[in-house]
C-alpha atoms as an extended CHARMM CRD file, in Angstrom:
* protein
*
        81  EXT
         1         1  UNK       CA            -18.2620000000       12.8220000000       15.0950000000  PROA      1               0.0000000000
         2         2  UNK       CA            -18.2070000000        9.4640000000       13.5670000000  PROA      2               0.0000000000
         3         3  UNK       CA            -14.4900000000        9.8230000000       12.7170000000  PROA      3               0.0000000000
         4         4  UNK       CA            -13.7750000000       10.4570000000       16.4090000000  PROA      4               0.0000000000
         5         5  UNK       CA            -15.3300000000        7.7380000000       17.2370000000  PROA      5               0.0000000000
         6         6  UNK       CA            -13.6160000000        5.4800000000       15.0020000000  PROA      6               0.0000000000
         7         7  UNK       CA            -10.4660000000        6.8970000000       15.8770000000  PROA      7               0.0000000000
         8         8  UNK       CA            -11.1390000000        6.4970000000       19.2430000000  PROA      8               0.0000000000
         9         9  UNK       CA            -11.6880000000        2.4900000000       18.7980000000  PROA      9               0.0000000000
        10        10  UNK       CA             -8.8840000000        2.1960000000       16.6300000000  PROA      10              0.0000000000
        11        11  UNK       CA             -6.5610000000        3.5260000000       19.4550000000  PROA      11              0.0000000000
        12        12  UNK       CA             -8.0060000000        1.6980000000       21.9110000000  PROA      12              0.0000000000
        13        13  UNK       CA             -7.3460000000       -1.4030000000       19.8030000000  PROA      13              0.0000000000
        14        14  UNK       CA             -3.4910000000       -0.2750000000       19.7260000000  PROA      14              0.0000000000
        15        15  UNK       CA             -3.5430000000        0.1220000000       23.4530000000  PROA      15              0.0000000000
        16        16  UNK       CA             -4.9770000000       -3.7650000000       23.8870000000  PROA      16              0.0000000000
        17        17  UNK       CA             -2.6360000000       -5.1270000000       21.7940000000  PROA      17              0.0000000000
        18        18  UNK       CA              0.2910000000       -3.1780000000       23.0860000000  PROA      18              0.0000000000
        19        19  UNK       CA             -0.4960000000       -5.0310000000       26.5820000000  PROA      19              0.0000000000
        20        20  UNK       CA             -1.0700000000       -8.2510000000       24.9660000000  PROA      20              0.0000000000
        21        21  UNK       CA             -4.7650000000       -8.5960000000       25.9500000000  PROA      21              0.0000000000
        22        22  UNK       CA             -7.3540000000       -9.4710000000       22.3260000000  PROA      22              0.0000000000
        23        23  UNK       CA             -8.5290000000       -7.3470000000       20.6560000000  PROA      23              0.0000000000
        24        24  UNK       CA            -12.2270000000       -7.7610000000       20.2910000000  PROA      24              0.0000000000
        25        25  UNK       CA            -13.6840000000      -10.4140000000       17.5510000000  PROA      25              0.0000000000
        26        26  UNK       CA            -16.3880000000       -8.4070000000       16.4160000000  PROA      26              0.0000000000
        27        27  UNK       CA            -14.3830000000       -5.1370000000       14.8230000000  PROA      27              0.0000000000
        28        28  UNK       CA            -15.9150000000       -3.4330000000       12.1380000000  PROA      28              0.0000000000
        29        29  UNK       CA            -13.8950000000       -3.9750000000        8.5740000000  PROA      29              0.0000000000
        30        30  UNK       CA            -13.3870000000       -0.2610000000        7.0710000000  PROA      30              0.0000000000
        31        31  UNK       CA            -14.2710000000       -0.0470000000        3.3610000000  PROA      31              0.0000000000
        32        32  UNK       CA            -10.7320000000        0.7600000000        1.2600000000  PROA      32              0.0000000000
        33        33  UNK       CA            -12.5680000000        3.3420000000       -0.6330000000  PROA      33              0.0000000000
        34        34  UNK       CA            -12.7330000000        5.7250000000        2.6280000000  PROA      34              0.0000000000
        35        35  UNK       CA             -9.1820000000        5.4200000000        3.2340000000  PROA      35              0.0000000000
        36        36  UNK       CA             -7.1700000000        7.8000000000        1.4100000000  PROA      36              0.0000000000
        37        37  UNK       CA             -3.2380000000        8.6350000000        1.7530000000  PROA      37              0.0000000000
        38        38  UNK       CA             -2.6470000000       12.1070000000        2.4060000000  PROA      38              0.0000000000
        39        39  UNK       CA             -0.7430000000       13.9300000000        0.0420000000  PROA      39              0.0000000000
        40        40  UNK       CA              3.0190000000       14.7840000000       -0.6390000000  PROA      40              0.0000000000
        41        41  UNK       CA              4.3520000000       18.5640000000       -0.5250000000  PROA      41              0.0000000000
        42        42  UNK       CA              6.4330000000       19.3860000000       -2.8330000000  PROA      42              0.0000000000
        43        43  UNK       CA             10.8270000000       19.2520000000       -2.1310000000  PROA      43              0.0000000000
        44        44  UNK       CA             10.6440000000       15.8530000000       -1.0000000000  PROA      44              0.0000000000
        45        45  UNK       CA             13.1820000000       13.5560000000       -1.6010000000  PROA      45              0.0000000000
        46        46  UNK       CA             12.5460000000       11.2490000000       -4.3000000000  PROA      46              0.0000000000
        47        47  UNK       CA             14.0320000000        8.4560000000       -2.1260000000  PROA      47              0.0000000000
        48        48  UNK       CA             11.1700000000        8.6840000000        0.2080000000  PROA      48              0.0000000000
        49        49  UNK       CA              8.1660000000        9.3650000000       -2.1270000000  PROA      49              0.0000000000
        50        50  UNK       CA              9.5300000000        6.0230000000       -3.3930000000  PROA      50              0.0000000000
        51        51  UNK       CA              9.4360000000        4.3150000000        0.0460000000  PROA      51              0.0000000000
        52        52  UNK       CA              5.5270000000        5.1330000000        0.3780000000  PROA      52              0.0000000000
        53        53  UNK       CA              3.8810000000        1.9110000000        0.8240000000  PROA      53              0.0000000000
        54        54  UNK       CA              1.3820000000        2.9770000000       -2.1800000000  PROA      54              0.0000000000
        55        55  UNK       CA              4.4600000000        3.4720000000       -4.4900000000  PROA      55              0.0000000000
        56        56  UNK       CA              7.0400000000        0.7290000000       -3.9540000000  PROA      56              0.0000000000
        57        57  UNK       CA              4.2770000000       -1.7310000000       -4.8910000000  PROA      57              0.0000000000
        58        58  UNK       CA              3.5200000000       -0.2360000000       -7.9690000000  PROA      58              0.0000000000
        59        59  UNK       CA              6.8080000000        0.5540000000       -9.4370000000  PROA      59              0.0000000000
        60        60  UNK       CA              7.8660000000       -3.1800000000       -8.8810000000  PROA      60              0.0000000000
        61        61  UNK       CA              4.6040000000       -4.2930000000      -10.9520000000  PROA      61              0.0000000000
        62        62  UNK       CA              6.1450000000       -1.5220000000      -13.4170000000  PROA      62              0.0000000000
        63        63  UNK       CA              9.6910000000       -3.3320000000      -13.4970000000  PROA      63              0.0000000000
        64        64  UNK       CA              7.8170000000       -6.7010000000      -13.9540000000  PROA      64              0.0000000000
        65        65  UNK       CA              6.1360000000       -5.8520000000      -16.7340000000  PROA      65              0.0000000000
        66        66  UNK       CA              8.7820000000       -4.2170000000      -18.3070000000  PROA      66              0.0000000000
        67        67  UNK       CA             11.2000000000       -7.5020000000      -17.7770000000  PROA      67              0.0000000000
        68        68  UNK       CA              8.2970000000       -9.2180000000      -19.4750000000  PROA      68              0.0000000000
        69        69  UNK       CA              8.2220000000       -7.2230000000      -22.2860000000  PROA      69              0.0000000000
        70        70  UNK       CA             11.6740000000       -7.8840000000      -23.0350000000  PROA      70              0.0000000000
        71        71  UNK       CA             10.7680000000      -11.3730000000      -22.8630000000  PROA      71              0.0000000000
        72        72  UNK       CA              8.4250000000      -11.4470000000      -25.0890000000  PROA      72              0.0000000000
        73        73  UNK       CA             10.8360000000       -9.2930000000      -27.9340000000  PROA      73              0.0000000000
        74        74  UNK       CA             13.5060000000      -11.7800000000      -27.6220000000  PROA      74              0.0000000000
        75        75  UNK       CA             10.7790000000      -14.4290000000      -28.1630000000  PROA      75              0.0000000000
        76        76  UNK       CA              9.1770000000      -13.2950000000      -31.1580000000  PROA      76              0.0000000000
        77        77  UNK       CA             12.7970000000      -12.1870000000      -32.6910000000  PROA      77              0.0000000000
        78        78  UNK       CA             13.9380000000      -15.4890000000      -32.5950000000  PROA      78              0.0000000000
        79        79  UNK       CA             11.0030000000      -17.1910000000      -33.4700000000  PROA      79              0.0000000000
        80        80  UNK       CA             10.9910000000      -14.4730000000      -36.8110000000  PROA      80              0.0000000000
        81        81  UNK       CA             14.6180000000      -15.4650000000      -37.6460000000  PROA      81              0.0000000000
């Protein structure tokens, strides 16, 4: 029942803000914990697992860390030479 209700105020925010009115100051802040993304069946193209807002996020961290790896290698090889 809860979650009905929540989703009830949560579209009911979308409608205010869709006519430009405010939305209310007091809204209650969800806890990231309860939100969960819903899982991917399987045959899906890679290109859009790789669009998921969880994903793209995570695999540019990956790159970054992986540039600064090779950063650090070509440091400490020259500094070794």
């Amino acid at each position: 029942m809860a979650r009905y209700k929540r989703q009830v105020a949560q579209h009911l925010n979308q409608l205010t803000l869709l006519v430009g009115a405010t939305v209310a100051d007091n809204l209650a802040a969800l806890p990231l914990a309860d939100e969960q993304i819903a899982g991917l069946p399987g045959g899906l193209p890679s290109d859009l697992q790789r669009s998921r807002p969880d994903i793209l996020p995570a695999e540019y961290q990956l790159r970054a860390a992986n540039a600064n790896i090779g950063v650090a290698r070509a440091a400490f090889s020259l500094a070794s030479a």
